[in-house]
C-alpha positions in Angstrom: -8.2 -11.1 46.5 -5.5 -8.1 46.8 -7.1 -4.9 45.3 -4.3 -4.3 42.7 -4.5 -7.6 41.5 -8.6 -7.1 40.7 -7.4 -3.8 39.0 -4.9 -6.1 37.0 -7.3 -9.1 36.2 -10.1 -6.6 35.1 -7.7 -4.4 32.7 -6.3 -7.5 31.7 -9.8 -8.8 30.7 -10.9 -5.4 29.0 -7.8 -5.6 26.6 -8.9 -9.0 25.6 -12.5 -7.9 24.9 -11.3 -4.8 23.0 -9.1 -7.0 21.1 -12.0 -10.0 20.2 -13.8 -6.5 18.8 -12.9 -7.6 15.5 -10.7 -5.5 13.3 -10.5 -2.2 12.4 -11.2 -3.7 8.5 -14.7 -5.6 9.1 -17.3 -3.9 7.4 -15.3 -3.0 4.5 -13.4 -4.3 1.2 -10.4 -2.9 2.5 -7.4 -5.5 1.6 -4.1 -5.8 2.9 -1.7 -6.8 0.2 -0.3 -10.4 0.5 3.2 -9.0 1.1 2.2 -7.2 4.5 2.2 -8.4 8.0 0.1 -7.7 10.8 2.5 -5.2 13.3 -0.1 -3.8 15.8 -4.0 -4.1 15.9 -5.7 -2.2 18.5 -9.4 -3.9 18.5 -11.8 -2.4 16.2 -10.0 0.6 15.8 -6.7 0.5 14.6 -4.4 -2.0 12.9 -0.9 -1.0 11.2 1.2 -3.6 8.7 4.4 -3.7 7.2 5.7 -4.8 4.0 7.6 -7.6 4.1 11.1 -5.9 3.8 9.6 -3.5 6.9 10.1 -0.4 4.7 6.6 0.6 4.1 3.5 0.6 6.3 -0.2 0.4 5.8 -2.3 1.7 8.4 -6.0 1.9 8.9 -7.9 3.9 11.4 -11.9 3.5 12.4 -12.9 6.5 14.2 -16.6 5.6 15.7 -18.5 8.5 14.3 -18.6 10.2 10.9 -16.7 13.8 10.4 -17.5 15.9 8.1 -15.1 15.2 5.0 -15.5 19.1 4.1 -14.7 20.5 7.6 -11.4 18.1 8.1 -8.3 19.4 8.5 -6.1 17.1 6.9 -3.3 19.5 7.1 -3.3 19.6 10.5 -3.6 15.9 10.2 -0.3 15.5 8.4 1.4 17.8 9.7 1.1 15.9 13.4 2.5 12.4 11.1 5.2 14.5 9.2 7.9 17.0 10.1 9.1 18.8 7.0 6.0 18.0 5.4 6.6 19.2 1.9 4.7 19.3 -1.7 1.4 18.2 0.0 -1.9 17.7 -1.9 -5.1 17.4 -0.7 -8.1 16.7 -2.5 -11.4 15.8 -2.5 -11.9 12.3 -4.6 -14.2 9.4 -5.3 -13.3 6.0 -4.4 -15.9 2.7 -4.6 -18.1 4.3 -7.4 -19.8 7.2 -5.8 -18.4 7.6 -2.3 -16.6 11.2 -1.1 -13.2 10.4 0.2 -10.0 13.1 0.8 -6.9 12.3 -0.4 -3.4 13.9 1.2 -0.2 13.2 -1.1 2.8 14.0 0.6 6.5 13.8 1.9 8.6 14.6 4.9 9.8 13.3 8.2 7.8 10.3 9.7 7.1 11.2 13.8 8.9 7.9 15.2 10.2 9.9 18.8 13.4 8.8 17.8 14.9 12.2 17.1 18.8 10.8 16.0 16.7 7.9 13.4 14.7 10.0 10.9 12.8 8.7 8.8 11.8 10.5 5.5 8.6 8.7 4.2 6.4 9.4 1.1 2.7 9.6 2.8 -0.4 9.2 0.9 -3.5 9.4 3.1 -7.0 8.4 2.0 -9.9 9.6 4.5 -13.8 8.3 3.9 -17.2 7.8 6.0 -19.0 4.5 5.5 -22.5 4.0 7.8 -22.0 6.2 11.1 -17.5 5.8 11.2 -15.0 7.5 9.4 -12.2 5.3 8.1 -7.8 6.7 7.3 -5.7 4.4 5.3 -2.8 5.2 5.2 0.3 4.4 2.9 3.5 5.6 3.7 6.9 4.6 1.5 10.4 5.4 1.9 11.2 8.7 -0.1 12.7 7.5 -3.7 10.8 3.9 -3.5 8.9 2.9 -6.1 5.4 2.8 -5.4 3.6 -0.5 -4.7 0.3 -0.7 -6.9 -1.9 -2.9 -4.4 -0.7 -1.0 -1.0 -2.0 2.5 -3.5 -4.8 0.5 -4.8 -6.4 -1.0 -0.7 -6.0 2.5 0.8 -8.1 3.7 -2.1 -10.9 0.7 -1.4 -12.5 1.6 1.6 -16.0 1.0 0.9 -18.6 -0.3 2.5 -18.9 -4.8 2.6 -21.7 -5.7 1.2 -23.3 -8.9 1.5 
């Protein structure tokens, strides 16, 4: 067999086990809204959804070790999501009874690469450690929409699945 296509067949085949990982969710209560859509999922790591009318976007991240909420620099953080970032909040908060979480509130220019198609968004940004990962939901709105209640309410419920 050709080399390149043994490079292909094996890269091909490490995809698909990445993939079967599971999702970026398992292990938590973390619940997409019914009105969301799967967009992209990458394994157990990362998987992003989009309302229904493709305005808004959830997205939740599963880093594979735990950071230190107090030591995060969830300005920097933003500010690599948003251009124009303004008005931004960040504070510390508890979500699932007794569980430290940060919490980043804020507006500005959604990095899309397409430079002639902003994007203002409304970002909130909800970052938590459960067992040895650290998990980022993310909501992010158009500017001047009205919230949506259960896309606030699931990046706020990142706890730990029990049972």
């Amino acid at each position: 067999m050709p080399e390149v296509k043994l490079r292909k067949i094996i890269a091909v085949a490490a995809l698909c086990s990445i993939a079967a990982c599971g999702s970026a969710a398992d292990g938590t209560t973390f619940n997409v809204p019914s009105n969301y859509v799967t967009q992209t999922s990458l394994g157990p790591f990362m998987q992003i959804w989009a309302s229904g009318d493709k305005k808004s976007t959830l997205m939740l991240f599963a880093i594979p070790r735990k950071l230190d909420l107090s030591k995060a620099h969830l300005h920097e953080m933003n500010s690599s999501m948003l251009e124009n970032e303004k008005d931004a909040q960040v504070k510390a908060i508890t979500i699932c009874g007794d569980q430290p979480a940060m919490f980043v509130d804020a507006s500005g220019q959604v990095n899309t690469g397409d430079i002639h198609n902003p994007h203002p968004k409304h970002v909130e940004f909800v970052m938590t450690g459960i067992g040895g990962k650290t998990y980022m939901a993310m909501y992010a709105r158009p500017i001047g929409a009205g919230p949506d209640p259960a896309a606030e309410a699931a990046i706020k419920h990142v706890c730990q699945k029990t049972g």
